[in-house]
C-alpha positions as CSV (number, residue, x, y, z in Angstrom):
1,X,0.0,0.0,0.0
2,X,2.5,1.7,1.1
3,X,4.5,1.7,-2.1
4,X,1.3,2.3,-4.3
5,X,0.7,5.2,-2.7
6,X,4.0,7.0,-3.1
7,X,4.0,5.9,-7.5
8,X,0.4,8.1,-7.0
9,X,2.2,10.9,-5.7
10,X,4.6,11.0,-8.6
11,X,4.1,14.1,-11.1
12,X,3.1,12.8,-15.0
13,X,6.1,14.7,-16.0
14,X,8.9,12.9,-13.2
15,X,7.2,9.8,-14.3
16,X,7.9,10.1,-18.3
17,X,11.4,10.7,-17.0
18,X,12.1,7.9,-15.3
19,X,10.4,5.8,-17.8
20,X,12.1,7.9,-20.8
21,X,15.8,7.4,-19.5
22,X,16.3,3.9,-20.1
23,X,14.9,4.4,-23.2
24,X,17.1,7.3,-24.5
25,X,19.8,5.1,-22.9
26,X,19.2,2.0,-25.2
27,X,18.8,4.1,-28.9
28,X,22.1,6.0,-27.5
29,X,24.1,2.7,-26.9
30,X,22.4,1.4,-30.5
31,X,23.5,4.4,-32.2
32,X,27.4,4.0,-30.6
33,X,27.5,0.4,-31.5
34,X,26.4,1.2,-35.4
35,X,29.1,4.2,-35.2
36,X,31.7,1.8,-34.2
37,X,30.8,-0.7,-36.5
38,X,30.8,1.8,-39.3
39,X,34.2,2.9,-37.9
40,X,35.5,0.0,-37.7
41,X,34.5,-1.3,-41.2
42,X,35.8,2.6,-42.2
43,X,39.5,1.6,-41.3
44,X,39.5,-2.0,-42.3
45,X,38.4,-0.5,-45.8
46,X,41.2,2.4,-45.3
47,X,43.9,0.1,-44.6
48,X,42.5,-2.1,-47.4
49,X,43.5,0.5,-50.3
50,X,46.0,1.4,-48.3
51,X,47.4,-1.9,-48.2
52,X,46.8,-2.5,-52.1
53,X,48.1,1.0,-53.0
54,X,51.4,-0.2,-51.6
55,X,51.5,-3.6,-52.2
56,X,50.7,-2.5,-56.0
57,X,53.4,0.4,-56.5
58,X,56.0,-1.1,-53.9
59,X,59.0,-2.2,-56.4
60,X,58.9,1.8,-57.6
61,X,59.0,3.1,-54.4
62,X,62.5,1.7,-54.6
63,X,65.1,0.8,-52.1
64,X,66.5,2.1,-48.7
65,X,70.4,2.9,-48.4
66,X,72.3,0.6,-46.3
67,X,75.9,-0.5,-45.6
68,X,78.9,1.9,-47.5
69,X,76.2,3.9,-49.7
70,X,74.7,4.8,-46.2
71,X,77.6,5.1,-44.6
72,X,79.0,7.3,-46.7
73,X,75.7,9.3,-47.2
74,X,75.8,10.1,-43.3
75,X,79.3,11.8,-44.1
76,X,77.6,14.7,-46.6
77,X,77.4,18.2,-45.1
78,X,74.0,18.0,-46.4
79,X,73.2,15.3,-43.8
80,X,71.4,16.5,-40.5
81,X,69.8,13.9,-37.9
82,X,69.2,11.7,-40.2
83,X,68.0,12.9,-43.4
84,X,69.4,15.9,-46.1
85,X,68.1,19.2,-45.4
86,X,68.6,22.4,-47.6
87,X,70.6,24.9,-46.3
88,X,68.0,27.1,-46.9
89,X,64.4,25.4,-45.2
90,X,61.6,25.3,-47.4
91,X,58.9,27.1,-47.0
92,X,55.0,25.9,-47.6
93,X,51.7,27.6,-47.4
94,X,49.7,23.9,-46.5
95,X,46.1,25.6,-46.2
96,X,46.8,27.9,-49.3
97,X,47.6,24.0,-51.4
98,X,44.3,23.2,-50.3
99,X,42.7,26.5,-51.6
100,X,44.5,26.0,-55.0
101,X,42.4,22.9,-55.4
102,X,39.5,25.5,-56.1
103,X,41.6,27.9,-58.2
104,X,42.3,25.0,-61.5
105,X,43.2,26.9,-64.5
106,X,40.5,25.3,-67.1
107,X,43.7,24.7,-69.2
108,X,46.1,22.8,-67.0
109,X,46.2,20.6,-69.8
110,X,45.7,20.9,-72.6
111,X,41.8,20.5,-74.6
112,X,43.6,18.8,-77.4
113,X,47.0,17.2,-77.2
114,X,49.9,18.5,-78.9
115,X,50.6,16.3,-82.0
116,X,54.4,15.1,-81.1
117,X,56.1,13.2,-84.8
118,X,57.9,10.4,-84.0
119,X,61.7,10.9,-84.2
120,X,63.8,9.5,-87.4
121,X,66.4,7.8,-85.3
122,X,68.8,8.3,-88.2
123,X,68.8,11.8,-87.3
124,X,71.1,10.8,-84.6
125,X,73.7,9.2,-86.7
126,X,75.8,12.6,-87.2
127,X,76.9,14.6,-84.4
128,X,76.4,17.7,-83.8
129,X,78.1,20.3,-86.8
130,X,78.9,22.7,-83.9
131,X,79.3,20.4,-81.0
132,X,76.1,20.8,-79.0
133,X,72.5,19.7,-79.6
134,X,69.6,19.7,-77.5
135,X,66.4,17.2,-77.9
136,X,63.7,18.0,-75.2
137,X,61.2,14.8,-74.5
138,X,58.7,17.1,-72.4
139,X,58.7,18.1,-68.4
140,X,62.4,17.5,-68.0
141,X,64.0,14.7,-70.3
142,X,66.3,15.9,-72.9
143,X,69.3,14.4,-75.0
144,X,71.8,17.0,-74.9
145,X,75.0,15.7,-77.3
146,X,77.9,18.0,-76.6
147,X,81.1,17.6,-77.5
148,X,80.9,13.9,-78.6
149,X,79.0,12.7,-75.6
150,X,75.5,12.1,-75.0
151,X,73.8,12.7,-71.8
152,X,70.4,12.2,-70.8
153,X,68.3,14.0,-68.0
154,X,66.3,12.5,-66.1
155,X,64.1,10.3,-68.3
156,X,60.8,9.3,-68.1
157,X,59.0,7.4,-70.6
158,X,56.1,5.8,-68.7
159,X,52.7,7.0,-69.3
160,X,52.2,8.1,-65.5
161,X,54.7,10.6,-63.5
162,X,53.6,8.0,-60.7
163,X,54.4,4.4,-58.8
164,X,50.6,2.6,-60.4
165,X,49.9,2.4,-64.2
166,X,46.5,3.4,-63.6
167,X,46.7,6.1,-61.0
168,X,48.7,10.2,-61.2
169,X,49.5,12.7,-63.7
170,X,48.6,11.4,-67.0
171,X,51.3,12.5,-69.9
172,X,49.6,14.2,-72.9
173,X,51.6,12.9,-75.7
174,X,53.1,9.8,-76.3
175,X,57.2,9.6,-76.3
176,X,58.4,10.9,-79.5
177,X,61.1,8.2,-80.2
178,X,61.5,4.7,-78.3
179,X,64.1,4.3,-75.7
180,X,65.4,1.3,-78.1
181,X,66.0,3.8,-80.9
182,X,67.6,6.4,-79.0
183,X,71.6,6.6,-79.8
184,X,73.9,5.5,-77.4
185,X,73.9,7.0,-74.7
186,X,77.3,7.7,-72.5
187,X,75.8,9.0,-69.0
188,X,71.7,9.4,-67.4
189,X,71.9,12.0,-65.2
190,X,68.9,12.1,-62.8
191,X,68.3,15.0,-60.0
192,X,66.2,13.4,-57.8
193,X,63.5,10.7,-56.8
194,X,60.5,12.4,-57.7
195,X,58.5,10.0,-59.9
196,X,58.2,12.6,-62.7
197,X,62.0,12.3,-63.0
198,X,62.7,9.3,-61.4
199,X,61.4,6.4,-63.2
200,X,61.4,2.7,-62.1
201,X,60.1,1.4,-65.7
202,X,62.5,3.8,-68.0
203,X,65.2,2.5,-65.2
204,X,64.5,-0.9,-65.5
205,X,64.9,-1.0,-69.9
206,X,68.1,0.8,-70.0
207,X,69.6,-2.4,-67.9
208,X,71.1,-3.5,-70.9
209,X,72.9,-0.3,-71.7
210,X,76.2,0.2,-71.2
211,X,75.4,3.8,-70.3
212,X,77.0,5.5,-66.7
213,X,74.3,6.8,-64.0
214,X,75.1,9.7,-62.3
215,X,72.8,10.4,-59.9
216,X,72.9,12.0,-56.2
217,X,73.5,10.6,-53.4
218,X,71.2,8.1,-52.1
219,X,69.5,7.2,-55.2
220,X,71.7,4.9,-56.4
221,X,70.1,2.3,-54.3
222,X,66.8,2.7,-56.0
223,X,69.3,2.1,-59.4
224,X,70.4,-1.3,-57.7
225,X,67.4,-2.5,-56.4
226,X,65.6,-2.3,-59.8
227,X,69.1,-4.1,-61.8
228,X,71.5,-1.2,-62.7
229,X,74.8,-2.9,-62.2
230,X,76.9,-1.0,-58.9
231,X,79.6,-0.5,-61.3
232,X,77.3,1.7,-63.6
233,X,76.3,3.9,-61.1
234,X,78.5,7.0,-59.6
235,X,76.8,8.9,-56.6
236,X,77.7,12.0,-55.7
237,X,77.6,15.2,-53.4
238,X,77.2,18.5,-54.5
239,X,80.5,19.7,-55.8
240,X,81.7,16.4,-56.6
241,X,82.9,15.4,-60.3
242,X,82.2,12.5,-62.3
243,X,84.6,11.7,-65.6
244,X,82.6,10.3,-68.6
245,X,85.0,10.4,-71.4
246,X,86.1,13.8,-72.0
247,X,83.1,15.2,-70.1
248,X,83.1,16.2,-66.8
249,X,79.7,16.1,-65.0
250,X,79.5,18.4,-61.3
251,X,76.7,17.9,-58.9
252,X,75.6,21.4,-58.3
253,X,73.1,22.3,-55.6
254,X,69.8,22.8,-55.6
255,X,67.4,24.0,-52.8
256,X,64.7,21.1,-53.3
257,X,63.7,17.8,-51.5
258,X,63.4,14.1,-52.0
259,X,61.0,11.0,-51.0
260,X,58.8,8.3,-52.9
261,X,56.9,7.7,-49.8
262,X,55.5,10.4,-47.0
263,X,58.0,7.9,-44.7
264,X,61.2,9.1,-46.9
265,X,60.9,13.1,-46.9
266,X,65.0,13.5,-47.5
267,X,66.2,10.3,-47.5
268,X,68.0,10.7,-50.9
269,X,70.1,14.1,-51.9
270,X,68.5,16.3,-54.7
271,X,70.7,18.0,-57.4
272,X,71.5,20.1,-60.6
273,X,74.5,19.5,-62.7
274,X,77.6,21.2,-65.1
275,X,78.1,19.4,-68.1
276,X,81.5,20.7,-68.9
277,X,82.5,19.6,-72.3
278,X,85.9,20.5,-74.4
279,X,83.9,23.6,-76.1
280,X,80.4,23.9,-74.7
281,X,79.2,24.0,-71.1
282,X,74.9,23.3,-70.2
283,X,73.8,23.8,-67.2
284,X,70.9,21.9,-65.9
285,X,69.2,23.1,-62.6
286,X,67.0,20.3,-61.8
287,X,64.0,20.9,-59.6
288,X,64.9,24.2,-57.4
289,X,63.8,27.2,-55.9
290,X,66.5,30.3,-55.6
291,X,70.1,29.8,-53.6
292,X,72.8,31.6,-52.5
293,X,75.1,29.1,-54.0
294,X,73.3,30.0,-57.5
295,X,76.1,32.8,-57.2
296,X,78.8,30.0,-56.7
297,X,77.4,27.9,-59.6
298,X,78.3,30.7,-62.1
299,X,81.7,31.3,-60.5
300,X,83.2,28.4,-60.7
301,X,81.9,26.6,-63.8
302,X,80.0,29.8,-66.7
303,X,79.5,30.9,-68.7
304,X,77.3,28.8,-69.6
305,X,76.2,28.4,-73.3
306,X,72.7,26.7,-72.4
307,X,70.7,26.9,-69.3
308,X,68.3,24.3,-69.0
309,X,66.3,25.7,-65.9
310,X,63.3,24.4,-64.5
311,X,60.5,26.7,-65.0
312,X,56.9,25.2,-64.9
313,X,54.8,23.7,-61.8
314,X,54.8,26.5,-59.5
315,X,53.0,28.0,-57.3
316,X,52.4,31.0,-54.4
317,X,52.0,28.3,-51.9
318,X,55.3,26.0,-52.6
319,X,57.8,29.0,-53.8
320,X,60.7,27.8,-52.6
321,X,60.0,24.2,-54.1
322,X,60.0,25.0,-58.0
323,X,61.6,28.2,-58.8
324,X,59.1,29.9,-61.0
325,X,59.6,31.6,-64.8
326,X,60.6,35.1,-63.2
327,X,63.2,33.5,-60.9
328,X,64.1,30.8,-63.7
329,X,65.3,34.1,-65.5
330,X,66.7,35.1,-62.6
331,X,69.1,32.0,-62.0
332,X,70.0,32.1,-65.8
333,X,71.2,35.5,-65.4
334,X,73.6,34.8,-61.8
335,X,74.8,31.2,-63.9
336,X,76.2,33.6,-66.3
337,X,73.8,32.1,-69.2
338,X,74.0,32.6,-73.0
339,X,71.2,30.9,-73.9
340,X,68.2,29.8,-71.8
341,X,66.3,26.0,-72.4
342,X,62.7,26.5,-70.5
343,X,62.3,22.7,-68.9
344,X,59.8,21.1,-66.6
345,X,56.7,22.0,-68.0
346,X,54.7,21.1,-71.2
347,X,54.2,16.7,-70.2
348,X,52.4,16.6,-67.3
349,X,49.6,18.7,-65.3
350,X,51.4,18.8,-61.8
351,X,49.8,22.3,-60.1
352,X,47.0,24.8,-60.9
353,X,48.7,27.1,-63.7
354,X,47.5,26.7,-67.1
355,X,50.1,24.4,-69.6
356,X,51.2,27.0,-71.1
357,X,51.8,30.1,-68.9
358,X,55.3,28.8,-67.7
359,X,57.0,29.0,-71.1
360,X,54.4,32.5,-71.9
361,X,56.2,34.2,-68.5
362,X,59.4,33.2,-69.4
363,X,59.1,34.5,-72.5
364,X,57.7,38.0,-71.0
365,X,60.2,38.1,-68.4
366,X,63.4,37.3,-71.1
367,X,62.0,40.4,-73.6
368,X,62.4,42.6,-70.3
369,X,65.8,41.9,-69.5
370,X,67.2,40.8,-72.7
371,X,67.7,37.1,-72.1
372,X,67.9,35.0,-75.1
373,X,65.2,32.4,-75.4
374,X,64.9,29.2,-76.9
375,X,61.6,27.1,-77.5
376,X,61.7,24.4,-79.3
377,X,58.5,22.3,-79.6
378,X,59.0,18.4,-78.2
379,X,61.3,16.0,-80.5
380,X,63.2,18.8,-82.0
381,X,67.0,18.6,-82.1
382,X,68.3,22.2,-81.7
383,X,71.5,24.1,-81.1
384,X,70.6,26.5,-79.1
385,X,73.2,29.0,-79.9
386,X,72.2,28.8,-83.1
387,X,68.4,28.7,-83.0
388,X,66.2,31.6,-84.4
389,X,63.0,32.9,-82.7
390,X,60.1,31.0,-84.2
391,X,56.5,31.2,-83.5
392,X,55.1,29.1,-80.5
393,X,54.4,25.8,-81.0
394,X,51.9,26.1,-78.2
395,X,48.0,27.1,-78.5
396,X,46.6,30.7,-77.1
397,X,45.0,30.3,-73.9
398,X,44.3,32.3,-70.8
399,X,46.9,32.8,-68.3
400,X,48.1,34.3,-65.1
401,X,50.8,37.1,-65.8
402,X,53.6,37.5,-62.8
403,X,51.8,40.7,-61.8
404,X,48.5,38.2,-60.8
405,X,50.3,35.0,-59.5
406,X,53.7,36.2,-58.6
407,X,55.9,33.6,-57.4
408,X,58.4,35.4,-54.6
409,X,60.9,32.5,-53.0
410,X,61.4,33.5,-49.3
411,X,65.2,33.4,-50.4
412,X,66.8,35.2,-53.4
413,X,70.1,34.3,-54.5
């Protein structure tokens, strides 16, 4: 009775709440489980493409130094607690990336693709009448012949500037010769482990060559691991000197970075490099932003009669990554260059600018300070101290002047 009376006493409202509690408590604790589950089957699935994504590109992330290579790797000046670092840091704008994701030129590549003719690889079976010839291949891979010797920078002839076949930059023309056509070739230089210069698959069908690699150091065990003999492969420091024939090939600096994986930032160095022939010198800057030592370049190995200087895949966010067509002037000029060779553009959509503003600014920025230019549309053998002016190759579109999208590094040289 007792108890009966006092449930009488109890207000409608204090009632609903007692019996409402367990209730709210249940769809709460069914709500957390499905969340869990959900997460749960969320990261399973994450680690799932995670897991494929590696196990699928793995052989062209490459190698890890060990033993002498690494040993000797840990001896550079470049070499801080255990990676390289620029003497310079780099300098990123990480939420102004993001924000360039909604800022796409409409032509960062191109509506229809450039129509590259296939290379008469008789062409090659003269030299050079003055001693130097240039053949660009798009983004960065040329065949420069110069004084009797053939070098070739950083080659890539795989249809992705990436580790899957099916996944990353797409290139927009075909190769204009096959690497079994090309001439032989006496040295590959490559100036770093990016995958759009650093490619396992061009790599892997110049085994049979009897070409020299002269690469940075740190990369050479990426060469190893995919079957470049050791005794092909000559790793070096910046400032150091390799001998191929009568050439002389320098490792010159470059303010840049490294890594096929987010777990490899630096493990690898990053260069440019001299070519320092009998008659002709070519610079070649590799991926870079402005450096002091830009100064020191020019000093101890210009003039240069070609500068093949990186110019394209910039932007205000990464400035001290890729150099920009301003500054690509810029470091011609302090190299002490005759002639400068536009590079790294014109293959591959890699930022936000339109395909053809990097070679368009270069050009404006050239007329204003009197910098000889040189253009030449993909598989065309040039000299480049002899080379006219000739009409672009490339379509009219819209694009950003330096005035709009200026590209400032937080160093000059």
């Amino acid at each position: 009775m007792l108890s009966l009376a006092r449930a009488a006493t109890r207000s409608p409202t204090h009632d609903g709440a007692l019996r409402g509690t367990p209730a709210r408590m249940l769809v709460t604790r069914a709500w957390r489980r499905r969340l869990l589950r959900f997460a749960g089957w969320s990261a399973l699935a994450l680690l799932t493409a995670a897991g494929a994504l590696l196990a699928d590109g793995w052989r062209d992330f490459g190698a890890r130094t060990t033993g002498a290579r690494r040993v000797r790797m840990e001896r550079s000046p470049q070499w801080h607690d255990g990676h390289f670092e620029n003497p310079q840091p780099l300098w990123n704008d990480f939420w102004g990336s993001l924000a360039g994701f909604g800022h796409i030129s409409p032509h960062v590549s191109p509506v229809t693709p450039p129509v590259v003719p296939r290379i008469d690889p008789a062409r090659f079976a003269s030299p050079p009448a003055g001693g130097l010839r240039i053949t660009w291949f798009g983004h960065s891979s040329t065949l420069v012949e110069i004084d009797g010797h053939r070098i070739l920078t950083d080659p890539i002839w795989s249809d992705r500037a990436s580790p899957w076949t099916w996944l990353g930059p797409h290139r927009w023309y075909p190769p204009p010769i096959a690497l079994a056509d090309l001439p032989r070739i006496d040295a590959v230089v490559i100036s770093h482990d990016h995958f759009d210069h650093l490619d396992r698959r061009t790599i892997e069908a110049m085994r049979a060559w009897t070409a020299v690699f002269v690469v940075p150091l740190g990369i050479g065990a990426h060469l190893a691991y995919w079957g470049i003999p050791e005794n092909r492969i000559v790793e070096l420091d910046w400032w150091e000197a390799a001998q191929v024939g009568e050439l002389t090939i320098v490792a010159t600096p470059a303010r840049h970075a490294s890594g096929r994986m987010l777990v490899d930032y630096g493990a690898t160095l990053w260069a440019g490099f001299a070519l320092l022939g009998r008659s002709h010198r070519v610079y070649y800057s590799g991926d870079t932003g402005p450096f002091p030592a830009l100064n020191d370049i020019g000093r101890r190995y210009g003039p240069f009669d070609v500068t093949m200087v990186e110019s394209g895949q910039y932007n205000r966010a990464w400035p001290d990554w890729h150099i920009g067509p301003e500054q690509a002037v810029l470091a011609h000029q302090v190299v002490r260059g005759q002639v400068i060779f536009p590079v790294h553009w014109g293959l591959f959509p890699l930022a936000f600018h339109a395909w053809t503003e990097p070679v368009e600014r270069v050009l404006a920025r050239a007329a204003i300070v009197g910098a000889a230019v040189v253009t030449p549309p993909p598989g065309e053998s040039i000299d480049p101290l002899l080379a006219r002016p000739a009409a672009p190759w490339w379509p009219k579109v819209p694009w950003e002047t330096a005035a709009q999208h200026a590209i400032v590094s937080t160093l000059f040289p």
